[in-house]
N, C-alpha and C positions, 0 to 999 in steps of 0.2 A: 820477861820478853827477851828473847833472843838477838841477839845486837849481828854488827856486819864484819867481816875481817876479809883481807886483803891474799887474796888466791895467787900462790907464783905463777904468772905464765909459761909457758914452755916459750923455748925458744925460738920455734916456729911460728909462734902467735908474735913475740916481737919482733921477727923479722918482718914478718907481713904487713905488722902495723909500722915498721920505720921506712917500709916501700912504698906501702899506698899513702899516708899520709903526707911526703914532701910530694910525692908526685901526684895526686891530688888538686896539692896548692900552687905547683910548678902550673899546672895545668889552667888553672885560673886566672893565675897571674896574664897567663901567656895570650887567654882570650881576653881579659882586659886590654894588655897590648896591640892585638888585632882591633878592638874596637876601639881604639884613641887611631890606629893605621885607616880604618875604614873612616873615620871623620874625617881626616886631615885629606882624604883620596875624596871628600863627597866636594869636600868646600873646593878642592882645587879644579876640579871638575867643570863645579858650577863660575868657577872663575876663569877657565877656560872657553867660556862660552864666549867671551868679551874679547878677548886676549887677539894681540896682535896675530894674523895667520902669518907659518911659516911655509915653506914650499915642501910641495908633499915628499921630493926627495930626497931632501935633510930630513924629515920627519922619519922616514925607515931608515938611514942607518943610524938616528942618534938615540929612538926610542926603544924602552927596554922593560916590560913588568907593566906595574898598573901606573901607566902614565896618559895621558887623554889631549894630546896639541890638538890645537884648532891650526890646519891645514889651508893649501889653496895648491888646485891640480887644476889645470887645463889641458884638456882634449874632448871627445865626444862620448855619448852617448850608442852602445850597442842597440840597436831601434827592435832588433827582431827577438832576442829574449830579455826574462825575466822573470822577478818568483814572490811567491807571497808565503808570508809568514803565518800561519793560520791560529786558532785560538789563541787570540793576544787581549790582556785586558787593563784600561786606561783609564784610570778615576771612576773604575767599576763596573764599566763599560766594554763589552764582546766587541774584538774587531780584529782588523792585520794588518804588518807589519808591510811595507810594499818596496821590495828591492826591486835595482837596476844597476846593470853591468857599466862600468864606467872604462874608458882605454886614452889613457894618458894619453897626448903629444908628444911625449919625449920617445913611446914606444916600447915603455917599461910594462912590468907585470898588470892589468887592467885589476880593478877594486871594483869590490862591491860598494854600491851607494844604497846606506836607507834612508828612502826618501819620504818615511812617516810611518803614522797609524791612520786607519778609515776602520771608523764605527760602524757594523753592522747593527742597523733597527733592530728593533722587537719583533718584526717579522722573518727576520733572517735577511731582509734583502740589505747593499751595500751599493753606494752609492760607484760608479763605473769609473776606474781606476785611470787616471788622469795621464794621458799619453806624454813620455819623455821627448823633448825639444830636438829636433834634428841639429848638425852641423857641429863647430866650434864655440867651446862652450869653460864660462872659468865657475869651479866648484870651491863652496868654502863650507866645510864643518871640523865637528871632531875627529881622529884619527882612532879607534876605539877597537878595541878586540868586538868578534863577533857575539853574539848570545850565546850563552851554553847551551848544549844541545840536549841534557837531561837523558831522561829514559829514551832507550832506541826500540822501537817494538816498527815489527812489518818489515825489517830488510829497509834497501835505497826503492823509494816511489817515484822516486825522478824518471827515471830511466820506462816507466813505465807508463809516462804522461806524454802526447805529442801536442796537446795545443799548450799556446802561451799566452800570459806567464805561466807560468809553472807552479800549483800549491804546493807544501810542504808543513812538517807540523817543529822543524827545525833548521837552525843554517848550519850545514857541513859545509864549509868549506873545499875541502879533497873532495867532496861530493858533486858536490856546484860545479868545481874546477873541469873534472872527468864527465859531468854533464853536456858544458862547453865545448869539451875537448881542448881545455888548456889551463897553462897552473893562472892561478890568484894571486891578490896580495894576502897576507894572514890577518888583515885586520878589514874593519870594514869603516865608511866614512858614514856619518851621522850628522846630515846636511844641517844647517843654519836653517834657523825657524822662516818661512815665509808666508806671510798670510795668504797669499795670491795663488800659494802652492796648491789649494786643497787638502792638505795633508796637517796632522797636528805632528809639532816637533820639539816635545818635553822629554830632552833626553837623560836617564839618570845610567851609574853605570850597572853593568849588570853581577853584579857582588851580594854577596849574604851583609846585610846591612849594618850597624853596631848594635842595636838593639838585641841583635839576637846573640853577638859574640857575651854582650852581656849575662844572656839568658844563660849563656853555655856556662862562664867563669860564674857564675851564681850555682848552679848545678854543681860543677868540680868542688867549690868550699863546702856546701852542704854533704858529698863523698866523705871529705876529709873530716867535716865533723860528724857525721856516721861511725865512720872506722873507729873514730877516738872512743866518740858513746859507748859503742859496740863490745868495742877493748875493757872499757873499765866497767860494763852493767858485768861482763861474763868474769870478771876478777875479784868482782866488789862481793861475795856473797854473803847470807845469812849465816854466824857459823853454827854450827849443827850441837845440838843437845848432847848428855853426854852418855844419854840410853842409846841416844842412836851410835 
């Protein structure tokens, strides 16, 4: 029986294998880290729902990255537009997203408010979108970056829509803004839950969750022991008879 002996690699094989396998596990590591980042950002989140409101305008110049205050902005309500968020899906459930332009009292940059989800039935139809309150008016939710906007297919639809609200199948901001004809804030408010509202308002943020950064650092270690495998099957060989 032919036994195994140990083949020199070139030294291109071990460079490659002392590249990919620290950075590999660099790589792993690093999505572990992001997923302990995404836990500690879920729970502060969900504890910010509670949390003392500050005034919206401390909240823009002290917030910075993934941070989520619970706010309080008084002014009104813009009456004559607004936009829907279109295929949004809520404990499994088809519906949308239902913004409203908000214009502080102080005169500052006006924010977008989302003021929920409404569940579209099994027949497509949707219950008739709950008209925003005239006059002076005090707001409390999260201060939260908008939704990501994902894939862009079709160009701006805004601009090509005249009655209101407005659908849309994503929130641009710079989009909405130049819809308007004026700039935004860059973040958007995520009202306090009200039953009275018509609207459901379970707000989570909108982040690749820890689960999956798991999935990814599980992926990078199994690389790393590939490469290793890989390195020692193509070294390790059968050594050859001495006809051959």
């Amino acid at each position: 029986m032919l036994g195994r002996r140990w083949i020199t690699p070139s030294w291109l094989a071990i460079a490659l294998l002392l590249m990919a396998v620290p950075t590999f596990i660099t790589l792993g590591f690093w999505q572990l880290q992001r997923a302990h980042e995404k836990e500690l950002l879920l729970a502060a989140f969900a504890g910010n729902a509670g949390a003392q409101a500050i005034p919206l305008e401390v909240a823009r110049q002290q917030v910075k990255g993934e941070v989520f205050p619970r706010v309080e902005v008084s002014g009104r309500f813009d009456l004559q537009h607004g936009y829907v968020l279109d295929n949004q899906v809520r404990g499994g459930r088809l519906g949308v997203l239902v913004f409203a332009v908000f214009e502080p009292a102080d005169g500052s940059l006006p924010v977008l408010v989302n003021r929920g989800f409404l569940a579209t039935a099994a027949d497509g139809s949707r219950a008739p979108i709950p008209t925003v309150e005239a006059g002076q008016r005090i707001l409390h939710g999260l201060y939260a970056p908008p939704p990501g906007v994902g894939m862009r297919m079709g160009g701006n639809a805004l601009a090509r829509q005249t009655q209101w609200p407005k659908l849309t199948v994503h929130i641009d901001l710079a989009e909405i803004g130049a819809d308007l004809g004026r700039g935004l804030d860059s973040r958007v408010l995520l009202l306090d839950a009200d039953a009275e509202s018509g609207f459901e308002r379970e707000w989570t943020p909108q982040i690749i969750p820890p689960e999956r950064h798991l999935g990814y650092a599980f992926q990078w270690f199994c690389f790393a022991l590939a490469a290793l495998v890989i390195f020692i099957v193509l070294h390790w060989r059968r050594a050859r008879s001495e006809s051959n």
